[in-house]
MARBADO-771026 format. One record per residue (C-alpha): residue number from 1; x, y, z. Coordinates in steps of 0.2 Angstrom, whole numbers, plus 2048, in hexadecimal, padded with zeros to 3 digits. Example, Ala and Ser with C-alpha at 12.3 -4.5 7.8 and 13.67 -1.06 7.14 Angstrom:
% residues 2
(1 (83E 7EA 827)),
(2 (844 7FB 824)),
This chain:
% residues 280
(1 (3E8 696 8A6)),
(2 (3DB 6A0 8B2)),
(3 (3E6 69E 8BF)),
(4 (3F6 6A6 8B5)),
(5 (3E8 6B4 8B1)),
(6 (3E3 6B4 8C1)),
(7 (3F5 6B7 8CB)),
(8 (3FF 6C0 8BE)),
(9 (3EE 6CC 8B5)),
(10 (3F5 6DC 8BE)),
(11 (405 6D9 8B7)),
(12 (3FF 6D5 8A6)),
(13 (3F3 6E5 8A7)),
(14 (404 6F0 8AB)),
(15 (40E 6E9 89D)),
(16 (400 6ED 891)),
(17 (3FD 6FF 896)),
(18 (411 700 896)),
(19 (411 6F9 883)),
(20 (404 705 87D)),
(21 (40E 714 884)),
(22 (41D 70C 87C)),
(23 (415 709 86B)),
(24 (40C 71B 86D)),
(25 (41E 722 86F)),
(26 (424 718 85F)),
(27 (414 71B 855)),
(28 (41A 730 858)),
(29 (429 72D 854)),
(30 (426 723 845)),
(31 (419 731 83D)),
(32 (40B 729 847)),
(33 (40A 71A 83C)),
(34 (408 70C 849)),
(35 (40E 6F9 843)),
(36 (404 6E9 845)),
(37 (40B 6E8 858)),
(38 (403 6F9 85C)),
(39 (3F3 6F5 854)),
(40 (3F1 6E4 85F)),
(41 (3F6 6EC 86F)),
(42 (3E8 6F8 86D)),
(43 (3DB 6F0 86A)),
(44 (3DF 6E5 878)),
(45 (3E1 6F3 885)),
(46 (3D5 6FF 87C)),
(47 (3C5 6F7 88A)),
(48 (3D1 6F8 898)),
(49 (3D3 70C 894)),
(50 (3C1 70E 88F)),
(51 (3BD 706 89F)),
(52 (3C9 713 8AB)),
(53 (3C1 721 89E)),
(54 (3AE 71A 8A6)),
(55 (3B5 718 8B8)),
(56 (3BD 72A 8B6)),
(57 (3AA 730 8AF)),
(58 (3A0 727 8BD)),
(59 (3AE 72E 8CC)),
(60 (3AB 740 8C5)),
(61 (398 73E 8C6)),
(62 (396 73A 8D7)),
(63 (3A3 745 8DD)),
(64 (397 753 8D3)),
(65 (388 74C 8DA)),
(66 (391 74F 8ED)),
(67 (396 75F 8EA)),
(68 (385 765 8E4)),
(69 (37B 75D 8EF)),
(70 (37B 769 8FE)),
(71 (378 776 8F1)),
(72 (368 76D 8E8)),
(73 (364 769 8FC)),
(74 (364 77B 902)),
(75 (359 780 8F0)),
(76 (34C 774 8F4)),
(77 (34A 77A 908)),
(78 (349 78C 901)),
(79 (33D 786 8F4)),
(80 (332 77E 904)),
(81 (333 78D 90C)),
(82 (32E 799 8FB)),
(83 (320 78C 8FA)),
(84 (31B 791 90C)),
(85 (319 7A2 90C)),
(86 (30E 7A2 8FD)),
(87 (303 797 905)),
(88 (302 7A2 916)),
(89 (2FE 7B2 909)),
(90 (2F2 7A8 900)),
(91 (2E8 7A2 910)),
(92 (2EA 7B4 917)),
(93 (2E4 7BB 905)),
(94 (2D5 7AF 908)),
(95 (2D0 7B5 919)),
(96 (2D4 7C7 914)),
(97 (2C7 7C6 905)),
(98 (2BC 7BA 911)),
(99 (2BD 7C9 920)),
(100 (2B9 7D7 910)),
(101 (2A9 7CE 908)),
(102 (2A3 7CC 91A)),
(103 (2A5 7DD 91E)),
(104 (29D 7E3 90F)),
(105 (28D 7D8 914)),
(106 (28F 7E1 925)),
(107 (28D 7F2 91C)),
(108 (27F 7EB 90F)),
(109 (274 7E8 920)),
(110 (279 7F8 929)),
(111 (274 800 91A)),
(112 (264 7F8 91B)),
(113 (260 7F7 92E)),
(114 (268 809 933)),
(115 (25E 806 943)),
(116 (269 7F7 949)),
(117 (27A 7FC 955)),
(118 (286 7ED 954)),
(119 (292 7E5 95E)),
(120 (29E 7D4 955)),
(121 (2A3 7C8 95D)),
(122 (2AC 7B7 95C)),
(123 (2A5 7A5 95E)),
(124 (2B1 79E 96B)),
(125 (2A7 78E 970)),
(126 (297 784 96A)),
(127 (28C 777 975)),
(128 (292 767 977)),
(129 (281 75D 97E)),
(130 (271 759 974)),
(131 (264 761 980)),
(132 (269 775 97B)),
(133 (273 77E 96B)),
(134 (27B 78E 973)),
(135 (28B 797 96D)),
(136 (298 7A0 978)),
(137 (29D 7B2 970)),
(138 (2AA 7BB 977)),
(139 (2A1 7CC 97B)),
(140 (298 7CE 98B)),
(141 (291 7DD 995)),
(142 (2A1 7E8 993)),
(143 (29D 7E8 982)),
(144 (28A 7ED 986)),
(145 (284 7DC 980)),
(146 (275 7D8 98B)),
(147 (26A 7C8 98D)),
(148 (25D 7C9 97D)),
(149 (266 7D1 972)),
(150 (264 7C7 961)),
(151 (272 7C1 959)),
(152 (274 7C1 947)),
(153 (282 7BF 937)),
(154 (289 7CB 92E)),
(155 (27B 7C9 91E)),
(156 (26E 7C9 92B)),
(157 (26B 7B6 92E)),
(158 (263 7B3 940)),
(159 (26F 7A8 94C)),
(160 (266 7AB 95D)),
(161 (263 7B5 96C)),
(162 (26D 7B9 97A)),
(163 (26A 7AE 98B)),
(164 (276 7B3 996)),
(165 (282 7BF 998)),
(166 (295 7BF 9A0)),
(167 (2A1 7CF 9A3)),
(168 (2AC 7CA 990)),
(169 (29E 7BC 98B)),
(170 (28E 7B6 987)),
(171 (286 7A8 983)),
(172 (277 7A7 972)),
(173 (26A 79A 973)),
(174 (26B 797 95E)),
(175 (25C 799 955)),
(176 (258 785 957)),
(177 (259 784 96B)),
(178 (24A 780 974)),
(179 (248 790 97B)),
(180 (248 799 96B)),
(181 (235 7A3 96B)),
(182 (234 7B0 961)),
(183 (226 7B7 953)),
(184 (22A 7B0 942)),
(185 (222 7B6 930)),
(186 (220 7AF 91D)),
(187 (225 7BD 913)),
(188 (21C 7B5 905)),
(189 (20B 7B6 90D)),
(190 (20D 7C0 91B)),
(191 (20A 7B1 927)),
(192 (20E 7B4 938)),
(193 (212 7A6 947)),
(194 (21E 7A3 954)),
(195 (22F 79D 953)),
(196 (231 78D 95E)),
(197 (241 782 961)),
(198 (23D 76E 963)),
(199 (247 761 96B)),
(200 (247 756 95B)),
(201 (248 763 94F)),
(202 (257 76A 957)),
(203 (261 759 954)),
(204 (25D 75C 941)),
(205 (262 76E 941)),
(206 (250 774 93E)),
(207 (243 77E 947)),
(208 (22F 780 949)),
(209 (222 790 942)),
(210 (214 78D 94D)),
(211 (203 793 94F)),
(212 (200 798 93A)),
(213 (1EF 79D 938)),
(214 (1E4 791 92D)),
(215 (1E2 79B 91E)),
(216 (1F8 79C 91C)),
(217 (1FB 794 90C)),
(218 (20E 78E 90F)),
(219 (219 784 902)),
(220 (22B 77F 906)),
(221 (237 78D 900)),
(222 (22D 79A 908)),
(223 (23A 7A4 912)),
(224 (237 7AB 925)),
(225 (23A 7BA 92E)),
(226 (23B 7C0 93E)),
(227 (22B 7C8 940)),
(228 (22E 7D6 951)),
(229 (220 7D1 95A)),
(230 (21F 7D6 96C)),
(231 (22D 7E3 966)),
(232 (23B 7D7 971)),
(233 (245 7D1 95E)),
(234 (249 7DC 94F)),
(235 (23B 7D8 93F)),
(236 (243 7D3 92E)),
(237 (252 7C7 933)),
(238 (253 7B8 929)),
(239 (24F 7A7 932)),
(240 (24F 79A 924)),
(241 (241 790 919)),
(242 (231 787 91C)),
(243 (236 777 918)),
(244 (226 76E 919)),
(245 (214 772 922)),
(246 (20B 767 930)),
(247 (1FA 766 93B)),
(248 (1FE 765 94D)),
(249 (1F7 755 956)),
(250 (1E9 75E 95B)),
(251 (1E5 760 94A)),
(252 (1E2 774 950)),
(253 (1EF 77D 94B)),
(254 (1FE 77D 93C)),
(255 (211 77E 93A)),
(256 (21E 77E 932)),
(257 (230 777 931)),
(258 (23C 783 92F)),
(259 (24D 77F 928)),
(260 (258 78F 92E)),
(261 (265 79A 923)),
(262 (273 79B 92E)),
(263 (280 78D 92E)),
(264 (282 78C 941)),
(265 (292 77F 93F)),
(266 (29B 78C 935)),
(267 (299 79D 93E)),
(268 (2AA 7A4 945)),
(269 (2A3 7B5 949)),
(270 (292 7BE 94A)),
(271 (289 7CF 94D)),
(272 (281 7D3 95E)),
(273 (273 7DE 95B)),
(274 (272 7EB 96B)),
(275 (266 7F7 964)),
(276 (258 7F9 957)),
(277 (24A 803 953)),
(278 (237 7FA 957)),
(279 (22D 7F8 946)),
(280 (21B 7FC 94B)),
């Protein structure tokens, strides 16, 4: 029996879609009342039809799917790019609102210090050893920068001082360099001393007050100023904290560890100060 099913089911299928039409044709001519016969052949061939009706469904759903596809493929590339664009505006937004806040701190201290003439300049290279902590800025004498000159950021935050100078660069030794010497003050107390880099300290990003007078009564917080000693640095620019106070090994004299304001990893561009007024 499975193999008569097996040779002849093709023709069996044919002679059953060939009685249903026959029977279909007699049913509309009869007033579309089948008989028993019609009924029977139906119902056996009804799973054959509902199964070309599926195959018919399925074929027309990926042909749709084909035909759409370069259309879906060429709306998500164009969303890609949309989505592009609005992040470029948004990171140039964010440095336009960056560059704006920056320059309104610019005009806060020009407002303040009237004295100082200017020059900006770019960070274009750091120090790479642990023995100095320098930046390269890419202004230089044609730009009337000159060895000296302090170097600050745009609210007023001390960086460094100018150690050499090149025709369109120069090079700061930051604030923590080992050559750093300058007159420091607490503006809490009034306290004066000297601004010192150390060779330790530098490796934690700090530098020394030296020489405070016995009666200074410092506390950690208390904020330090240039002082304009010696009339060689501008008074009032902002170095950092006092982070804690110490007697020296010789038990003579105080300091203080100074935690400064500027963030010296994150500076992309600072303000070369080329002239300012002495503060008797």
């Amino acid at each position: 029996m499975k193999d008569f099913f097996r040779h002849n089911g093709v023709w069996l299928l044919v002679i059953a879609l060939l009685l249903s039409i026959l029977i279909g044709l007699t049913s509309a001519f009869m007033g579309g009342n089948a008989d028993p016969l019609s009924n029977l052949v139906n119902t056996v061939t009804a799973p054959v039809r509902s199964g070309i009706a599926a195959a018919a469904d399925w074929a027309e759903g990926v042909y749709s799917y084909v035909f759409h596809y370069g259309e879906i493929q060429q709306q998500m590339e164009e969303l890609e790019q949309e989505n592009a664009e609005l992040r470029k505006k948004i990171r140039q937004g964010e440095a336009a609102s960056q560059e704006n806040e920056q320059l309104r701190e610019l005009l806060n201290l020009q407002a303040k210090r009237e004295d100082f003439v200017f020059e900006s300049a770019k960070v274009t290279a750091r120090s790479t050893d642990n023995w100095r902590s320098t930046l390269t800025l890419s202004k230089g004498s044609n730009a009337g920068v000159e060895k000296g000159d302090c170097v600050i950021t745009e609210t007023g935050l001390l960086v460094g001082v100018v150690s050499s100078v090149g025709t369109n660069y120069s090079i700061v030794n930051t604030l923590i360099d080992t050559g750093t010497e300058m007159g420091g003050i607490i503006t809490r107390t009034n306290s004066a001393g000297v601004l010192e880099g150390d060779l330790a300290l530098m490796q934690e990003g700090k530098l020394r007050l030296s020489y405070l007078p016995d009666e200074a009564q410092l506390v950690a917080g208390d904020e330090v100023l240039t002082s304009g000693n010696g009339d060689v640095y501008p008074a009032g620019l902002v170095v950092g904290q006092v982070e804690s106070v110490f007697t020296d090994a010789s038990g003579l004299t105080r300091y203080a560890i100074v935690t400064p304001e500027v963030k010296l990893d994150q500076l992309v561009e600072v303000f070369i100060i080329k002239e300012f007024d002495i503060v008797e």
